[in-house]
C-alpha positions in Angstrom: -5.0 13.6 -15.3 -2.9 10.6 -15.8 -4.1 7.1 -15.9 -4.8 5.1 -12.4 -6.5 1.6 -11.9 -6.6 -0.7 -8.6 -7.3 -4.3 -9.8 -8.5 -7.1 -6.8 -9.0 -10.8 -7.1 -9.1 -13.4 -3.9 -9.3 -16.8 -3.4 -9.1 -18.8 -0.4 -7.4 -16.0 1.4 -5.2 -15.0 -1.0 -5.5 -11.5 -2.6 -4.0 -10.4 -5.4 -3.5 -6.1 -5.9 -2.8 -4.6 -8.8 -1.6 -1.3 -9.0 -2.0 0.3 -12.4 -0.7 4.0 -13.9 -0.1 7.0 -11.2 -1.5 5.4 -7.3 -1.3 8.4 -5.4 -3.0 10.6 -2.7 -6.1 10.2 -4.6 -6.6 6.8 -4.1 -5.6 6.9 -0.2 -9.7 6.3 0.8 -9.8 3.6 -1.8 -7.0 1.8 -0.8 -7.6 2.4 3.0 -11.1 1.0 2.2 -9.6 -1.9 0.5 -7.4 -2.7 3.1 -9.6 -2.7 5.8 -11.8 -5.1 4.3 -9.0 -7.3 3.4 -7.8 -7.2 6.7 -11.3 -7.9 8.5 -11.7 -11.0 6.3 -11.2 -13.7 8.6 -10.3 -16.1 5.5 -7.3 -13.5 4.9 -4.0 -15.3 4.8 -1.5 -13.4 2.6 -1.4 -10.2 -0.1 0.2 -10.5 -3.5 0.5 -6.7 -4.9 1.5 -6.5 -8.3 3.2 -3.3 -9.1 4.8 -4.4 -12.7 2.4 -1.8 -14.4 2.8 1.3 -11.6 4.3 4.3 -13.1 4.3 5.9 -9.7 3.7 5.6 -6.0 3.5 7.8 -3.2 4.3 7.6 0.5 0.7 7.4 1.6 0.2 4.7 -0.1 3.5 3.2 0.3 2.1 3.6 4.3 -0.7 1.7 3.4 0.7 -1.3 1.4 3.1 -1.6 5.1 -0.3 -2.0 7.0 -1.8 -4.3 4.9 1.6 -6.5 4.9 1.8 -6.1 8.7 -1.1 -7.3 9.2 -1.0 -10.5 7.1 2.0 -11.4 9.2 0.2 -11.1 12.4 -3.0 -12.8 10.6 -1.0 -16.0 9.6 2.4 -15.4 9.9 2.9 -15.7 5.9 4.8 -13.0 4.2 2.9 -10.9 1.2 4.9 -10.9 -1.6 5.9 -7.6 -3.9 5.8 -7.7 -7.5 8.2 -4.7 -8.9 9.7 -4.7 -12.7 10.7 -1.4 -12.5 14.2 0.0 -11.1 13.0 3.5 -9.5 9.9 1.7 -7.7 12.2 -1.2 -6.6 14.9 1.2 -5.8 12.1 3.2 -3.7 10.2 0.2 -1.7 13.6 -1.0 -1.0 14.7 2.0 0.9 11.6 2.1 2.7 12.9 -1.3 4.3 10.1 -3.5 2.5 12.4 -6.0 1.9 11.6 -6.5 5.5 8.0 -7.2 5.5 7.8 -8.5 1.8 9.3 -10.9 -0.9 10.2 -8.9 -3.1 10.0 -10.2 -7.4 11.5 -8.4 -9.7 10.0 -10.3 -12.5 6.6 -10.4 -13.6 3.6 -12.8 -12.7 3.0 -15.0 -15.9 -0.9 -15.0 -15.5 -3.0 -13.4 -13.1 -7.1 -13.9 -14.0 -10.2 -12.6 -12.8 -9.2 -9.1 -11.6 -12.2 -7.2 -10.7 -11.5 -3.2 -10.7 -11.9 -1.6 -7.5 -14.3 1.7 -7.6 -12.7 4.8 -6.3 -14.1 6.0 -3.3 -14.5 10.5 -2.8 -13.3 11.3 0.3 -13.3 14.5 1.9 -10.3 16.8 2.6 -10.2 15.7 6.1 -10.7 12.2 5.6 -7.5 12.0 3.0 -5.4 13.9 6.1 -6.1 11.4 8.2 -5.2 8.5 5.8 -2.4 10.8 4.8 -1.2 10.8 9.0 -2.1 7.4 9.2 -0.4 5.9 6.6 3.3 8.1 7.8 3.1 6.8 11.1 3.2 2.8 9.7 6.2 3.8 7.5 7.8 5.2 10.6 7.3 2.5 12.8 9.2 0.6 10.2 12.7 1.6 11.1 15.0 4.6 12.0 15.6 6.1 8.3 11.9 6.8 7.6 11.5 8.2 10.9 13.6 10.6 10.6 12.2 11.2 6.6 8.6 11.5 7.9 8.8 13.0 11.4 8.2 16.5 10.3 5.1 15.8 7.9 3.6 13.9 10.7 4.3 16.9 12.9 2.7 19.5 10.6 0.0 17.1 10.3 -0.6 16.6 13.8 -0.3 20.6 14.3 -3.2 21.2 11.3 -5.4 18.7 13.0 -5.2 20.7 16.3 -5.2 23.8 15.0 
């Protein structure tokens, strides 16, 4: 299995994300976790995610990243900014419309200390649908494009949790 690391520092309300190696479905508990926390911080101002060193990223956590950004705009009505280096993952966040709930850099951070790595949570199969569901629904809300690129996932999602 390839790689995968989730680094977190914080001060004063500002936390800083970065995403190393393959972030995938795996990680959809951790980061869930994570960004529940963040978000029930009442010190929470703004996100910085760093995503110079991601080799890949997933919808699911794609979904994610849009909750956490949506809800440091309602927070305190300061935009979370996007690191990206790479063409495909720019190309890929930019498509999703992030560019309209992030700044988006392409260039890296010059120095970012005291990054503590986050644990990865086990989660059962259950628990990852529902982050999995979760997490399509924010990147629909976003606009029309990923509506119409997620609606049947959510729908056969929906169907296995009735079942």
């Amino acid at each position: 299995m390839a790689g995968y690391k989730i680094l977190q520092a914080e001060q004063q309300g500002i936390y800083v994300l970065k995403f190393i190696g393959e972030i995938r479905l795996n990680l959809c508990s951790t980061l869930d976790n994570l960004v529940e926390s963040i978000t029930r911080d009442p010190a929470f101002k703004t996100v910085v995610i760093d995503l110079t060193e991601t080799e890949i990223i997933d919808s699911t956590t794609l979904g994610l990243l849009a909750k956490i950004a949506l809800a440091a705009q309602k927070q305190s009505n300061f935009l979370p900014t996007l690191i990206s280096t790479n063409p495909d993952i720019t190309r890929i966040i930019t498509s999703m419309g992030f560019d309209k709930i992030f700044i988006i850099v392409r260039e890296p951070a010059s120095r970012i200390e005291e990054l503590e790595e986050i644990p990865v949570l086990k989660a059962s199969e259950q628990q990852v649908r529902d982050k999995v569901l979760d997490a399509h629904k924010v990147l629909m809300g976003m606009n029309r494009r990923n509506r119409e690129e997620f609606k049947n996932l959510v729908r056969a999602l929906e169907c296995e949790e009735t079942g």
